[in-house]
Structures are given as C-alpha cells and as structure tokens.
RORO-124666 format. One line per field, with one value per residue: x, y, z of N, C-alpha, C, CB in turn. Coordinates in steps of 0.1 Angstrom, whole numbers. Each point is the difference from the previous one (the first is absolute). Glycine has a CB too. Example, Ala and Ser with C-alpha at 12.3 -4.5 7.8 and 13.67 -1.06 7.14 Angstrom:
RORO-124666
n_px <- [132, 15]
n_py <- [-57, 23]
n_pz <- [78, -19]
ca_px <- [-9, 9]
ca_py <- [12, 11]
ca_pz <- [0, 0]
c_px <- [9, -8]
c_py <- [12, 11]
c_pz <- [0, 8]
cb_px <- [-19, 12]
cb_py <- [-12, -6]
cb_pz <- [12, -22]
end
This chain:
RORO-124666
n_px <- [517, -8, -22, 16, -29, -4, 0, -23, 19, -1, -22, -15, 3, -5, -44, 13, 10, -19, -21, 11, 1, -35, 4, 19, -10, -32, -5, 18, -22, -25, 4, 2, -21, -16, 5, -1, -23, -7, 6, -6, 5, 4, -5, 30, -9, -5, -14, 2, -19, -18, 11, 26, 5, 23, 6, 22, 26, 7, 10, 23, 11, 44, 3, -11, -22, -21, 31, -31, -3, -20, -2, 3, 10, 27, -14, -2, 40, -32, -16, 23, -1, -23, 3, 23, -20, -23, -5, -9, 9, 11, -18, 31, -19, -5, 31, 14, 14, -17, 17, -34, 5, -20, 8, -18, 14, 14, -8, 24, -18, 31, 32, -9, -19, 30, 18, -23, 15, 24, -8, -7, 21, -20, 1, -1, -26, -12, 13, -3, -27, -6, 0, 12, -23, 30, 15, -23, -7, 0, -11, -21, 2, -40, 18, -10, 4, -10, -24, 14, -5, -28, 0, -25, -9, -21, -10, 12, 29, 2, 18, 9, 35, -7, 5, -8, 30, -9, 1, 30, 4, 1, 20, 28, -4, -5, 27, 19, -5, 17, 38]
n_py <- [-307, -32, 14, 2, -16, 24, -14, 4, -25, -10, 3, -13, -21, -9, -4, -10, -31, -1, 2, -33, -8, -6, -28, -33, 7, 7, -35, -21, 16, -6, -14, 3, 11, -24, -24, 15, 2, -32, -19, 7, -30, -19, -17, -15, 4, -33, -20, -12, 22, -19, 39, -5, 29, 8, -18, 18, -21, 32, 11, -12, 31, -20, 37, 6, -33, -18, -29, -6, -1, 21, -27, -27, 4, 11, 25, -22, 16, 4, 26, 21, 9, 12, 35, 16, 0, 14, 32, -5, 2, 11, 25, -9, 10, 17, -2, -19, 2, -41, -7, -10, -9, 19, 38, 13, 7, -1, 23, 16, -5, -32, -4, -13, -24, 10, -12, 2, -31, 36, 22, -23, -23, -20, 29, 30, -18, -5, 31, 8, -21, 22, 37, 18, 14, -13, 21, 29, 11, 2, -38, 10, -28, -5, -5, -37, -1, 23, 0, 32, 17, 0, 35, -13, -28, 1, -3, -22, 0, -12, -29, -8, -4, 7, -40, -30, 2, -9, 35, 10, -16, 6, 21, -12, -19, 20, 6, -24, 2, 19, -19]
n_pz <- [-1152, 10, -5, 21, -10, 17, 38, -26, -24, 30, 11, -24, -1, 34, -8, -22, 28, 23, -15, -14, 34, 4, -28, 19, 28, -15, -19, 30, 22, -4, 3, 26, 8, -18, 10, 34, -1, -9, 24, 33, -3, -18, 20, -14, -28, 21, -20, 35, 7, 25, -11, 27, -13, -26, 25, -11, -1, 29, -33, 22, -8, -1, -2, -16, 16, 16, -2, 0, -28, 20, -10, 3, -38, -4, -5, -23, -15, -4, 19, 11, -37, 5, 28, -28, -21, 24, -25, 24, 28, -4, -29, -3, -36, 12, 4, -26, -26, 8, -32, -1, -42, 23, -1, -23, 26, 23, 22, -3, 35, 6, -19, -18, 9, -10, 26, 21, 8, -1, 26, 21, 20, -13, 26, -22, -11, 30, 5, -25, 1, 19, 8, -25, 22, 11, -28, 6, 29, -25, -14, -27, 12, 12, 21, -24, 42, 12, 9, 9, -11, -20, -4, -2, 17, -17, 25, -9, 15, 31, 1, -24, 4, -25, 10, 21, 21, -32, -13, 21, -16, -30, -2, 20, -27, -23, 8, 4, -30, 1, -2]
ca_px <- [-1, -13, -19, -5, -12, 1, -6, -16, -3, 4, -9, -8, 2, 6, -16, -8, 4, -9, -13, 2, 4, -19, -13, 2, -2, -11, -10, 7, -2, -19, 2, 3, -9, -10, 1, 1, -12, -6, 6, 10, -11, -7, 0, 5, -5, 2, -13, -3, -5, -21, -6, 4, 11, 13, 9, 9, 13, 8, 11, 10, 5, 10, 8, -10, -7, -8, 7, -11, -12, -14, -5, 8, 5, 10, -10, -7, 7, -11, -8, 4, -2, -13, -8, 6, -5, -16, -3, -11, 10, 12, 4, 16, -1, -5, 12, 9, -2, 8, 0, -6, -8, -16, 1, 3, 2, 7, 3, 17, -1, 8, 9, 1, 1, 10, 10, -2, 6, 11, 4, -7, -4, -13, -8, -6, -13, -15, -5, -6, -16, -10, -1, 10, 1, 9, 15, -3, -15, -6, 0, -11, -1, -7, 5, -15, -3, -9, -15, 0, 9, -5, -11, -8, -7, -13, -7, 1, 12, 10, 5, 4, 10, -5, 5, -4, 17, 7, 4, 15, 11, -5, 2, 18, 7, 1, 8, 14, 1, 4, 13]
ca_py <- [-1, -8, 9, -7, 7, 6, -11, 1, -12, -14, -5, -5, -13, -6, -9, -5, -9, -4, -1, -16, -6, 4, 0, -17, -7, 0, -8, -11, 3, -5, -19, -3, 1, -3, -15, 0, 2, -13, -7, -2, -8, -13, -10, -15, -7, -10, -3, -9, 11, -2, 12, 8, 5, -6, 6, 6, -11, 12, 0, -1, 7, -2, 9, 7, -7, -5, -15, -14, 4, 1, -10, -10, -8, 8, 7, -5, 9, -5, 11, 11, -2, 1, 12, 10, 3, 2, 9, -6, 0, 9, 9, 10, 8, 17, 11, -3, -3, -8, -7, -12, 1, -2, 12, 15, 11, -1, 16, -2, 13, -2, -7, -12, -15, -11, -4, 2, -12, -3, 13, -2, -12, -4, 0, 16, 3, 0, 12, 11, -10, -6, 12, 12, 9, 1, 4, 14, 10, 11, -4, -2, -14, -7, -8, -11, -4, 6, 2, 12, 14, 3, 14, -5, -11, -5, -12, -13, -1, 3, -11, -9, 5, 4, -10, -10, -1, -9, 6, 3, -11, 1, 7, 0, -9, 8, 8, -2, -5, 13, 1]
ca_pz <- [15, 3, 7, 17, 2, 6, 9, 3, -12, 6, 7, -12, -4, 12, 1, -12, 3, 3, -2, -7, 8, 16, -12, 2, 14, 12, -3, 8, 12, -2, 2, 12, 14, -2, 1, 15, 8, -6, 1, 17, 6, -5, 10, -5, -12, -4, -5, 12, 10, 2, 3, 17, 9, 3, 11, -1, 7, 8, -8, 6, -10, 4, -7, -13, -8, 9, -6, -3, -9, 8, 4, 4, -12, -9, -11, -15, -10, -11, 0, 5, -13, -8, 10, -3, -17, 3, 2, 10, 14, 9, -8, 6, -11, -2, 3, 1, -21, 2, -15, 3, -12, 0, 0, -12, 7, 11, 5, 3, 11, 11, -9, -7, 6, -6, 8, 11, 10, 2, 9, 11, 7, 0, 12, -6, -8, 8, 6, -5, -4, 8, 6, 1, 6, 15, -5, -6, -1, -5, -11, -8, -6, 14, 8, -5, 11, 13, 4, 12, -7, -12, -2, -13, -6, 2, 9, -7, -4, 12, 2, -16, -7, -18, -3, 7, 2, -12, -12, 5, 0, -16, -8, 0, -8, -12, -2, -1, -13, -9, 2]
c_px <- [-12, -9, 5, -11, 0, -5, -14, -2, 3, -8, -18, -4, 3, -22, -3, 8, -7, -15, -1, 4, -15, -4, 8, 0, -14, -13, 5, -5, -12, -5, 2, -9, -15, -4, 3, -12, -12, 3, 5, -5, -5, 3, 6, -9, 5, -10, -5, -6, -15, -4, 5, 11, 13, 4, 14, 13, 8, 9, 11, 10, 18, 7, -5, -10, -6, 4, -9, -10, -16, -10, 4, 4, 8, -7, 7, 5, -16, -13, 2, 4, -14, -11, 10, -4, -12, 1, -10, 2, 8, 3, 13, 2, -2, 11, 12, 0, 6, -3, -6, -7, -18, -4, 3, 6, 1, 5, 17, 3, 7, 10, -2, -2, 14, 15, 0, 4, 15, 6, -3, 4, -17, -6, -4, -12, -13, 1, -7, -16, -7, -5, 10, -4, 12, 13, -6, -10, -7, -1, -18, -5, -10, 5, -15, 0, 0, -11, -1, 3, -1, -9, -4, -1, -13, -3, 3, 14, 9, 0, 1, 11, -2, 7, 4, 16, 3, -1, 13, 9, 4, 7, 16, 8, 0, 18, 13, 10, 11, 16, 6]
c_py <- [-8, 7, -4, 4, 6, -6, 1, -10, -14, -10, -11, -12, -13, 1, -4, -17, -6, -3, -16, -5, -4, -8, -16, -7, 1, -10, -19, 6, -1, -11, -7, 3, -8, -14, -1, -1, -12, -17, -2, -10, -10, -8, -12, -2, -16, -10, -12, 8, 0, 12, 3, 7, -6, 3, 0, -8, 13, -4, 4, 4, 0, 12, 6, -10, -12, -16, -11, 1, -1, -10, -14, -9, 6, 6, -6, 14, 3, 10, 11, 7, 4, 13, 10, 5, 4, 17, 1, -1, 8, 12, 6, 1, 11, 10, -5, -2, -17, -7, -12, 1, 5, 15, 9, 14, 0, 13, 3, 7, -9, -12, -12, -14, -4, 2, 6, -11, 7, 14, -4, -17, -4, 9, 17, 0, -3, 12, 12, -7, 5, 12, 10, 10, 1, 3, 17, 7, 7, -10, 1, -12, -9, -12, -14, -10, 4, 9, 11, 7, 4, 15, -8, -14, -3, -11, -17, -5, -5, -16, -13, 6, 0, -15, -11, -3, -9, 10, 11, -9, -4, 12, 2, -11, 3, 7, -4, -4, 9, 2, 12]
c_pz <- [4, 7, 7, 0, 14, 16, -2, -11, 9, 6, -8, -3, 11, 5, -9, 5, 9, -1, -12, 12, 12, -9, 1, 10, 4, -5, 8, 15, 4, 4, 12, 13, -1, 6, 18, 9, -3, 6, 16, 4, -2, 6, -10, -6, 0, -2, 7, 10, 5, 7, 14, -5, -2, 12, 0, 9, 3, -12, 7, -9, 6, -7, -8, -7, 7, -9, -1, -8, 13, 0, -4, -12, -7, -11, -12, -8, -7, 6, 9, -11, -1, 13, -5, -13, 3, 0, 11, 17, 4, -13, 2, -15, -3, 2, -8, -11, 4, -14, -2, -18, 6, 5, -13, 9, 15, 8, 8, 14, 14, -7, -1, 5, -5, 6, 11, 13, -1, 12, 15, 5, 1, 16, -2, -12, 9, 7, -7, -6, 13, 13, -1, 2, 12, -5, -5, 6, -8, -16, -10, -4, 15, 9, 2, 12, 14, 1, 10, -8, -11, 3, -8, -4, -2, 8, -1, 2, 13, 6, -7, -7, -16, -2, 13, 1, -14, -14, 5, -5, -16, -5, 4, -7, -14, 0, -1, -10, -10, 5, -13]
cb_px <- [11, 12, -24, 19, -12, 1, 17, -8, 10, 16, 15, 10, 7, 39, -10, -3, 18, 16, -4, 7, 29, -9, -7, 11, 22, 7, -6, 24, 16, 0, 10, 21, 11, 4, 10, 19, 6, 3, 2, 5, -4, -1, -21, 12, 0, 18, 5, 19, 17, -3, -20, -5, -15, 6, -16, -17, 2, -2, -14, -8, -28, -4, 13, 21, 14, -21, 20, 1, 15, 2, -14, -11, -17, 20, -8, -27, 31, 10, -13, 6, 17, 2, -10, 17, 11, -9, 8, -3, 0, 16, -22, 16, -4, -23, -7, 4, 11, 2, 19, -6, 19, -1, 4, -23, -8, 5, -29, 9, -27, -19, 14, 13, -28, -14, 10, -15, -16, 0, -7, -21, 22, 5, 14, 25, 12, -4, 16, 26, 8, 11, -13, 10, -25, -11, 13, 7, 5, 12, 24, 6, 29, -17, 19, 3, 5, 19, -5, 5, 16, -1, 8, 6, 15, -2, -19, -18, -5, -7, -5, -22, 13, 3, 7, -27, 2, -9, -28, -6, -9, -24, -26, -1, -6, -32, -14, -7, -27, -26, -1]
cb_py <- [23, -18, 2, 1, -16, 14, 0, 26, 15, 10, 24, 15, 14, 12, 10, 27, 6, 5, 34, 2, 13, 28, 28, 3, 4, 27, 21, -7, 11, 9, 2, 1, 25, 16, -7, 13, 28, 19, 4, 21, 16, 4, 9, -10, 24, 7, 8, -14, 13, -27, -3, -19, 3, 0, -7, 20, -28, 3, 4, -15, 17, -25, -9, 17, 9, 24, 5, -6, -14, 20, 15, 2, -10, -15, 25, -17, -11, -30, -15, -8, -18, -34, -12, -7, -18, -25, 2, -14, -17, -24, 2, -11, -14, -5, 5, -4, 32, 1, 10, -1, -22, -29, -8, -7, 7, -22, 0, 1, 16, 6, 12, 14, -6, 0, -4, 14, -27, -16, 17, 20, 6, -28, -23, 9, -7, -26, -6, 14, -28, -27, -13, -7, -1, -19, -29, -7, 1, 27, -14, 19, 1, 6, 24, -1, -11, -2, -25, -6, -4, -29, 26, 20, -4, 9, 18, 7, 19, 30, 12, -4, -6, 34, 15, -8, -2, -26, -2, 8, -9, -9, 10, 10, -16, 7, 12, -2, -9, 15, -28]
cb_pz <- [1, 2, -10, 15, -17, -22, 18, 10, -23, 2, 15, -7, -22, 6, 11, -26, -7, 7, 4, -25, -7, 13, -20, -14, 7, 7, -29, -17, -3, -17, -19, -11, 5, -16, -29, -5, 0, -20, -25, 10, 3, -19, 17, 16, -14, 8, -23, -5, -11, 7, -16, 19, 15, -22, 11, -8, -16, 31, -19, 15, -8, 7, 2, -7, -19, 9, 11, 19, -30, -3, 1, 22, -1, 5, 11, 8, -5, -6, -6, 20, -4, -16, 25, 14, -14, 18, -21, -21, -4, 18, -1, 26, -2, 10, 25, 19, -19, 28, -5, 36, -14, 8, 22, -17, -18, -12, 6, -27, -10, 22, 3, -11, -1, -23, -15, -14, -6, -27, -19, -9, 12, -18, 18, 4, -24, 5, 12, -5, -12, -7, 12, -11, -8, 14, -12, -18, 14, 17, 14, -6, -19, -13, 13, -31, -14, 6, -4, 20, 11, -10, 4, -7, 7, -18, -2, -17, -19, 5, 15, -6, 21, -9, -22, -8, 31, 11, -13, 20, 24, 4, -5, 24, 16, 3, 9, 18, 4, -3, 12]
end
C-alpha cells in the first residue's frame, strides 16, 4: 500500500524548497539593490563630455515605443556591445543573462537579452532603454534616459540621465543584434 505523507511532511519540504530557492535569490537580490542604490541616478558617462548639463531630447512616445532615435547619429552595435558588457554604466548584466563569451556571470532577475531584436522592435527597445518606468511602474530596471520622477537621488546626480541619447542609441543597436 502506498504511504501518504502526512500535510505537515508536505508542507515541510514545500519550505525547505523555498528556503534553497531565498539562499539563491537573496545574494542576486543584494547585489541588485546594492548597485541600484549605488548607482540611481548616475549621470552620463561620456568621454566627450565638458561636464554641462545634459539636455534631454522629448521622447515621442507611439504606443509602446518611441520610433525616432534620440540622437542625431545611428547608434554603434560595437559599442552599445561594449556599455552592455560594462560593469560600470549601464550594467544590464547584473539583471539580465546574455550568451556572450565575455560574460562569466550574469544575473537573472529580468529576462534574458538573448533574442531579444527578435521579440521586440527597435522603437520597443529604446523605450523600454530609455524609459521603462512609462510601460512598468513598478518596474526594477532603471529608466537610463530620464531626469523627473526619480527617488533617492543623490544631489550631484539629479538632472543627469545615467546614459547620453547616443549611448541609447548604441546600446539599441547592440541589441537589435541579438536575433
């Protein structure tokens, strides 16, 4: 005759599961905030930059995506490539996994990059880029071209987007890669 456990065995191993399942999310989860809180706000990194005030190009947003690039040169696969790989700038390594030799490690707390040009439109990746607080509120992923409606910024930081329209543009060209 088959045992049955009993619902309190059940319940049991139904935490013990979660608890391995906490002990592998809560050191990723750390990380993340850490680097967030570390990180809100940062101001464009570019190596042309005489220190003003970025100024922010309106994102003419059509539905779920914003069709004109933001700024005035086509973005650079090659280094939108090389800001996605940075631990540093835009860090989308931290959240996102993506199949790249140059990546060991890679997190998993917002889906996958890979084949991401083929799911998305280019004009849906800059949005979600460039402000996906306006698709997600509750999102965890920073919105790298905008300057309002931010928390917790540091001083130094405010009114500076974390990334310069041409690196947007950059790193969406990267992306539309990933098929």
């Amino acid at each position: 005759m088959e045992e049955r456990r009993s619902s309190r065995e059940a319940r049991c191993a139904s935490d013990e599961s979660r608890v391995t399942i906490g002990k592998r999310l809560v050191p990723s989860a750390l990380m993340l905030v850490g680097t967030l809180v570390a990180t809100a706000g940062l101001p464009a990194t570019d190596p042309g930059s005489t220190g003003a005030p970025a100024i922010l190009v309106p994102l003419h947003v059509v539905e779920d995506g914003v069709p004109q690039p933001i700024a005035g040169a086509p973005g650079d696969a090659a280094r939108g490539r090389a800001l996605i790989l940075a631990r540093d700038v835009a860090n989308c390594t931290l959240c996102h996994a993506i199949s790249d030799p140059a990546i060991r490690f890679s997190g998993n707390l917002g889906p996958s990059l890979d084949g991401v040009g083929r799911r998305l439109s280019v004009a849906q990746l800059r949005l979600r880029v460039a402000d996906n607080l306006r698709l997600h509120a509750a999102t965890i992923m920073p919105s790298y071209y905008r300057i309002d409606g931010l928390d917790r910024v540091a001083a130094e930081y405010r009114g500076e987007p974390i990334l310069t329209g041409q690196q947007i543009e950059d790193v969406i060209a990267y992306l539309a890669t990933l098929k």
